[in-house]
MMTF fields as JSON, N, C-alpha, C and O atoms, coordinates in Angstrom:
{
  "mmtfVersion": "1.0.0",
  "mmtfProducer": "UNKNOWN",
  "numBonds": 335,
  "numAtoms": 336,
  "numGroups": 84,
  "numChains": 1,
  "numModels": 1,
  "chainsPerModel": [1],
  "groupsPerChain": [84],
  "chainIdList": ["A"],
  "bondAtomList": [4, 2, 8, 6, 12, 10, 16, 14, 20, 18, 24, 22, 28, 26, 32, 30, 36, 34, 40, 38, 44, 42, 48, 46, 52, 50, 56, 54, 60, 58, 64, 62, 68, 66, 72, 70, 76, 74, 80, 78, 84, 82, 88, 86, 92, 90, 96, 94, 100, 98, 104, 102, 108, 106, 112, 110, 116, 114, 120, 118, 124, 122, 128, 126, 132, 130, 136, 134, 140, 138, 144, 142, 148, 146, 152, 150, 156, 154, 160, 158, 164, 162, 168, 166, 172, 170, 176, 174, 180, 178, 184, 182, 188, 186, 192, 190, 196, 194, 200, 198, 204, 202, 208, 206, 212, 210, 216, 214, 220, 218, 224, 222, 228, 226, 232, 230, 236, 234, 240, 238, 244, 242, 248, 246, 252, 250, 256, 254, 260, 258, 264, 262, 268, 266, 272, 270, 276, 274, 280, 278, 284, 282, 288, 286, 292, 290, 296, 294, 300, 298, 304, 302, 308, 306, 312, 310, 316, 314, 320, 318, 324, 322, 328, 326, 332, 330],
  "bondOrderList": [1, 1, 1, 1, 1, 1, 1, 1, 1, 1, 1, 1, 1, 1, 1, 1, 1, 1, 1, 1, 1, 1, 1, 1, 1, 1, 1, 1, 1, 1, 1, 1, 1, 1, 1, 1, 1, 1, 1, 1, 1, 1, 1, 1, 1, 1, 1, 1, 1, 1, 1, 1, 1, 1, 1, 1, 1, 1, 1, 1, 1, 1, 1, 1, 1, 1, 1, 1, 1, 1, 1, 1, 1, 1, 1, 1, 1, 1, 1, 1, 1, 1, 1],
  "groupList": [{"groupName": "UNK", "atomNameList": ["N", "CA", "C", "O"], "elementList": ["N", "C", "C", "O"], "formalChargeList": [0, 0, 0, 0], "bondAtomList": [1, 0, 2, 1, 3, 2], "bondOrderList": [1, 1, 2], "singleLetterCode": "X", "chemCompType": "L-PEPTIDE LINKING"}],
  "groupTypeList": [0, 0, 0, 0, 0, 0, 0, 0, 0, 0, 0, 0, 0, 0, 0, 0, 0, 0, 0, 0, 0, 0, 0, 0, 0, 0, 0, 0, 0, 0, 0, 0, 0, 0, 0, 0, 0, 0, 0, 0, 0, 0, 0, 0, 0, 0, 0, 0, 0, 0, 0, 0, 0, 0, 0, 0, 0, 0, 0, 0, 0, 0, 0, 0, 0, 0, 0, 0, 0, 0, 0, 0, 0, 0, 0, 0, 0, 0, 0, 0, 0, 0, 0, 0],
  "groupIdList": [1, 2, 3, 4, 5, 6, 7, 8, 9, 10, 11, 12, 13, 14, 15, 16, 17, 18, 19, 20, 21, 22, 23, 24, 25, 26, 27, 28, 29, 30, 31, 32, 33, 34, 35, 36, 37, 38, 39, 40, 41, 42, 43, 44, 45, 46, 47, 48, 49, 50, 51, 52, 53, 54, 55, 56, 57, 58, 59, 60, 61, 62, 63, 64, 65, 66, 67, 68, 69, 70, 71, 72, 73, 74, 75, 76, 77, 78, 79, 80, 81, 82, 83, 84],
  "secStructList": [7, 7, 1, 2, 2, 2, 2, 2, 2, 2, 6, 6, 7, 7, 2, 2, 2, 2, 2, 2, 2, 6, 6, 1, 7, 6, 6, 2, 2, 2, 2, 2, 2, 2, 1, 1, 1, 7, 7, 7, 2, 2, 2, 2, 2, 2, 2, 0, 0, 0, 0, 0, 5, 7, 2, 2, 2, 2, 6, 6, 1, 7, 7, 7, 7, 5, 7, 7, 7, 6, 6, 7, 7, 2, 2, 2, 2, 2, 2, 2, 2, 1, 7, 7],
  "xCoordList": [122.406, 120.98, 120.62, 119.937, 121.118, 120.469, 122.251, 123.365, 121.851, 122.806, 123.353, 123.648, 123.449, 123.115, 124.54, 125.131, 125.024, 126.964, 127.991, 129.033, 127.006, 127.936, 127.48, 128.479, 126.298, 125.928, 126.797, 127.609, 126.401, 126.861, 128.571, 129.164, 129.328, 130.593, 131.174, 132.071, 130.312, 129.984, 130.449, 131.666, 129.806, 129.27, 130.493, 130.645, 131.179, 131.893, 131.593, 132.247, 130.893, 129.726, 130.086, 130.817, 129.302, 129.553, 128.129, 127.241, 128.052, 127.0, 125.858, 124.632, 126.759, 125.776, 125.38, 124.366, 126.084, 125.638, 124.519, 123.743, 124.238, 122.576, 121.728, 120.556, 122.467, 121.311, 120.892, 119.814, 121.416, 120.942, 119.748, 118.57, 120.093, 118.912, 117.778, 116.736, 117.85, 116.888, 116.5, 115.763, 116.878, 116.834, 116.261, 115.177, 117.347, 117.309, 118.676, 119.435, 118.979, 120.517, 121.611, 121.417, 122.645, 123.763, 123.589, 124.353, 123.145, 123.606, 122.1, 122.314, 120.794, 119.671, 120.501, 120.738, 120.749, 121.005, 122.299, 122.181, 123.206, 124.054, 123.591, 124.153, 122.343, 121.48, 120.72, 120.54, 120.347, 119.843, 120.856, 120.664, 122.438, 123.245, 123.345, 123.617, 123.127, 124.154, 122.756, 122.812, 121.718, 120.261, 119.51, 118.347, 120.003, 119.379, 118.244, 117.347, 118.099, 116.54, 116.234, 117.109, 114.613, 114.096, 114.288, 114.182, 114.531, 114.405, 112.836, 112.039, 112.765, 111.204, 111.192, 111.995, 109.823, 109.726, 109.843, 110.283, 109.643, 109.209, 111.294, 111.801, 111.737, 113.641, 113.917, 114.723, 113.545, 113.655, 113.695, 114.652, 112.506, 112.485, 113.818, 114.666, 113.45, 114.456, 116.019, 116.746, 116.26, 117.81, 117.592, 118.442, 116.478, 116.47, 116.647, 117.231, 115.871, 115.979, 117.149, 117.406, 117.926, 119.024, 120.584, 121.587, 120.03, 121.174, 121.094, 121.965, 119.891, 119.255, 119.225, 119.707, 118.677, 118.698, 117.291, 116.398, 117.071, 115.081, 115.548, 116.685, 114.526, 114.044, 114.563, 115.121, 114.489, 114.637, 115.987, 116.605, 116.72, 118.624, 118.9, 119.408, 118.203, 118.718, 118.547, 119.341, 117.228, 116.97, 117.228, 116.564, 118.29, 118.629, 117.827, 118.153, 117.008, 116.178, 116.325, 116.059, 116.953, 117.559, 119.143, 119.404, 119.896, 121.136, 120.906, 121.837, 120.043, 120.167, 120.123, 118.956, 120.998, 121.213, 120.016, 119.392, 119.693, 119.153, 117.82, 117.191, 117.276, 115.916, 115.023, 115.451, 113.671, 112.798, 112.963, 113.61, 112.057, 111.609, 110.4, 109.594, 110.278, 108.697, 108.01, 107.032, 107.792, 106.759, 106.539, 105.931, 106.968, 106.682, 105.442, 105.198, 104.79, 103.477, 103.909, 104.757, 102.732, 102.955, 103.22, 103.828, 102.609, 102.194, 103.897, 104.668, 103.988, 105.273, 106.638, 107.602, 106.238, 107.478, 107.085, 108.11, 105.99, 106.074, 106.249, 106.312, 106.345, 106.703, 108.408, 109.018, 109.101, 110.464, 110.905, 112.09, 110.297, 110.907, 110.941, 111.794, 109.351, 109.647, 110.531, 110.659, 111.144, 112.562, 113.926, 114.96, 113.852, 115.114, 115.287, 116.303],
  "yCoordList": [37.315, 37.154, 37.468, 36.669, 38.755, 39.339, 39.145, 39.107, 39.061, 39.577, 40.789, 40.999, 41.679, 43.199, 43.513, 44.078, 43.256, 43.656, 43.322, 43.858, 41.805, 41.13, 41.915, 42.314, 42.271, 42.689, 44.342, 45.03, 44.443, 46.323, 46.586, 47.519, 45.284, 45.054, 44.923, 45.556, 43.827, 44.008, 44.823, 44.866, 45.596, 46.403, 48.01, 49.036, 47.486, 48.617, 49.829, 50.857, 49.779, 50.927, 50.991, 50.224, 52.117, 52.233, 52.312, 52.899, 51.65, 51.765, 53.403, 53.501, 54.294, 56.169, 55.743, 56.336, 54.793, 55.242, 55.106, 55.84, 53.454, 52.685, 53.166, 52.816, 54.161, 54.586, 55.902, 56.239, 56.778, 57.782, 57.143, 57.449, 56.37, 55.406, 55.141, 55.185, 54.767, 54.024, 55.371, 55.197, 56.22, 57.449, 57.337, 57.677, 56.757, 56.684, 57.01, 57.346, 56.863, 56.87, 55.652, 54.806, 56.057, 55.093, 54.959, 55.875, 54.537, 53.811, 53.248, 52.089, 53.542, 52.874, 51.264, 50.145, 51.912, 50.894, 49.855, 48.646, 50.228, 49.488, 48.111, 47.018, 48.477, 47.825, 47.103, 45.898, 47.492, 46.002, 45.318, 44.128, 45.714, 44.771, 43.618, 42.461, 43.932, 43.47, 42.654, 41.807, 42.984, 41.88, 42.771, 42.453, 43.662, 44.344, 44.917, 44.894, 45.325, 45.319, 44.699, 44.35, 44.494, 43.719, 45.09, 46.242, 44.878, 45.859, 45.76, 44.834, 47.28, 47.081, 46.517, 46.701, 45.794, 45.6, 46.23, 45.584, 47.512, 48.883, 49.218, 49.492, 49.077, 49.195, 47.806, 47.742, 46.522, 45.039, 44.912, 44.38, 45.425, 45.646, 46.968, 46.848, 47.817, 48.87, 48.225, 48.258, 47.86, 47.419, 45.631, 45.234, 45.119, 44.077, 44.483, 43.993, 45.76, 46.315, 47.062, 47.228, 47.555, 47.898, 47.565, 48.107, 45.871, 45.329, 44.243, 43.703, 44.286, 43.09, 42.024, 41.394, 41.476, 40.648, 40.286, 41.134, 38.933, 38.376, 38.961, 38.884, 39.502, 39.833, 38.445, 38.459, 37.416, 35.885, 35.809, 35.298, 36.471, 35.63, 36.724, 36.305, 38.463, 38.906, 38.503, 38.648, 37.784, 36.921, 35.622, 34.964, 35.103, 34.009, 32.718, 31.602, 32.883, 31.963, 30.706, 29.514, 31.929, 30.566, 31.498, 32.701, 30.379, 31.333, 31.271, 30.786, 31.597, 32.051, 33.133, 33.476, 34.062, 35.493, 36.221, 37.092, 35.632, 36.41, 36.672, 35.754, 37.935, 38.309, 37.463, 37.034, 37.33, 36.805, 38.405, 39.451, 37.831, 38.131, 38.962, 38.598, 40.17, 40.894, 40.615, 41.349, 39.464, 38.816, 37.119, 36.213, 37.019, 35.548, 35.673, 36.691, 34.831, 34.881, 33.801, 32.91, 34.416, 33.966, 32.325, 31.748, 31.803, 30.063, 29.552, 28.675, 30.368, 30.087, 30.148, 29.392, 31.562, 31.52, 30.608, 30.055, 30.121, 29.263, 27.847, 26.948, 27.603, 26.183, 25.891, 24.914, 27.726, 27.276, 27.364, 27.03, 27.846, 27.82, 26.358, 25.986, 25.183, 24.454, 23.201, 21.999, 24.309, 23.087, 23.521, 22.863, 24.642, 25.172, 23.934, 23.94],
  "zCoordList": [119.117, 118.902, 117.443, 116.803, 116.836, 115.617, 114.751, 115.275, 113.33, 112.915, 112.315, 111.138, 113.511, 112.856, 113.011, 112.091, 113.889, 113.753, 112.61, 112.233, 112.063, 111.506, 110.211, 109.612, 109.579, 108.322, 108.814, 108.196, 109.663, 109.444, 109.557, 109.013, 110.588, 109.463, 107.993, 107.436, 107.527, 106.035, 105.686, 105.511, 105.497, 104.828, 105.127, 104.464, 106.505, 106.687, 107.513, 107.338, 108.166, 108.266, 110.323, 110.949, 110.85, 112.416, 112.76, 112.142, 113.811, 114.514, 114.333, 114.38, 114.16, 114.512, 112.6, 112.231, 111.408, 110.646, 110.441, 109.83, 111.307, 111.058, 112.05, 112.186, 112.909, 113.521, 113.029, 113.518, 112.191, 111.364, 110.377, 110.564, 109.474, 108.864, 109.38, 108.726, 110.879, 111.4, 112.458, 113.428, 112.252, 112.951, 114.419, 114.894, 114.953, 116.903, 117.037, 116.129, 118.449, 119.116, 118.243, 117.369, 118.927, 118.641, 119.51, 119.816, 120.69, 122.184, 121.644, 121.288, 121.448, 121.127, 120.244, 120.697, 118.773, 118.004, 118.712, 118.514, 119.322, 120.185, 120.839, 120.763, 121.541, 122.859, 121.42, 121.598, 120.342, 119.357, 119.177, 119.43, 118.654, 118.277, 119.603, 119.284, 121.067, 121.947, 122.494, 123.385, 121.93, 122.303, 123.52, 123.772, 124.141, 124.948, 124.63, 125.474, 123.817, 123.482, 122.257, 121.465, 122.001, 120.986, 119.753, 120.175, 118.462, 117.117, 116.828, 116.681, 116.817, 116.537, 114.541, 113.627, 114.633, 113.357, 112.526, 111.576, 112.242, 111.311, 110.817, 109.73, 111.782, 111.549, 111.282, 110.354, 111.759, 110.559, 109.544, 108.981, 108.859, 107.527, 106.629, 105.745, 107.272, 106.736, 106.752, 105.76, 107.551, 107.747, 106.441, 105.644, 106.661, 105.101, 103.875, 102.908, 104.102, 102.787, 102.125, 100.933, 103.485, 103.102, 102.854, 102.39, 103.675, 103.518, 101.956, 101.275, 101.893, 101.13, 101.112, 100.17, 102.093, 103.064, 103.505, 103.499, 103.917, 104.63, 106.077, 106.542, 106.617, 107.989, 108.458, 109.555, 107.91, 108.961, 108.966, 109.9, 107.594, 107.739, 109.527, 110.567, 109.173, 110.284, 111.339, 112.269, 111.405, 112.985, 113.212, 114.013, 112.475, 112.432, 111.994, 112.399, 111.343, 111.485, 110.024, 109.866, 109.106, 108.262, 107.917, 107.953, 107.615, 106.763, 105.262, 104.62, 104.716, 103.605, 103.226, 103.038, 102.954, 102.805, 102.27, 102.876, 100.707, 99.724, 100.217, 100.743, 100.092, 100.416, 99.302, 98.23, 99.825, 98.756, 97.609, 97.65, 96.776, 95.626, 95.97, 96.826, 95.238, 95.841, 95.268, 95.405, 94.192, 93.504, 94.318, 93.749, 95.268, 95.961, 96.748, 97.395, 96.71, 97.605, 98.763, 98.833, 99.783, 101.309, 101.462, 102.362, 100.367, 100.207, 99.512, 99.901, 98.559, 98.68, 99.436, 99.56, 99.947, 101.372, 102.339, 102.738, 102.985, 103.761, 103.362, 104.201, 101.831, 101.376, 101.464, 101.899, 100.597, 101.137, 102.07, 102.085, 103.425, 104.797, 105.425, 106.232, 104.692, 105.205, 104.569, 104.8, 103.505, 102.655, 103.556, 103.431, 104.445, 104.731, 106.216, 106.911]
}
């Protein structure tokens, strides 16, 4: 569902580390990797920011890795979503 296994492979890392970050359980953060539960938004962002990465590559929604730019405006992200 998410790509949270595959970035937190990446990267090298165990499940208890992203859940120290995101400060819940490792059996919590587990049940996001495996789709069992929805990631709340507020840990979406944190895990974008930390992987550096768009909230959308983690939800699949485009594969383009690179996070926007924090100078892009909304008119523009929705112009390149609809080039993707």
């Amino acid at each position: 569902m998410y790509r949270l296994r595959d970035l937190r492979e990446d990267w090298d890392l165990k499940q208890a580390d992203i859940a120290r970050l995101l400060n819940c359980e490792q059996q919590t953060y587990s049940r996001y990797e495996l789709g069992q539960h929805e990631i709340p938004i507020a840990s979406l962002i944190i895990l974008a920011k930390y992987y550096q990465v768009s909230v959308d590559y983690i939800l699949r929604l485009t594969d383009i890795k690179i996070a926007y730019p924090k100078d892009i405006s909304l008119i523009d992200k929705y112009i390149l979503s609809l080039k993707e």
